[in-house]
N, C-alpha and C positions, 0 to 999 in steps of 0.2 A: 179626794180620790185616793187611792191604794197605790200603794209603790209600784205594783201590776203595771198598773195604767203607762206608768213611765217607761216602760221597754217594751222592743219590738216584738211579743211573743207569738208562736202560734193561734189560731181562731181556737182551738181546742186549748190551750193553757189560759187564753185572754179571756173565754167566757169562763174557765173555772175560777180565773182571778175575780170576775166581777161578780159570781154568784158567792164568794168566797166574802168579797166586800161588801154584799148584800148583808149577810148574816153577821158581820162585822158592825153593820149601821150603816157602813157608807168610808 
């Protein structure tokens, strides 16, 4: 998973981090 993943962020940062690690592969 994305460095994202490991801190507490916003609903609105955490899904841009995981659509972010979407287009990354994962």
């Amino acid at each position: 998973m994305h460095l994202c993943w490991k801190s507490l962020l916003p609903t609105s940062l955490m899904f841009l981090c995981f659509y972010w690690s979407l287009s990354q592969g994962g």
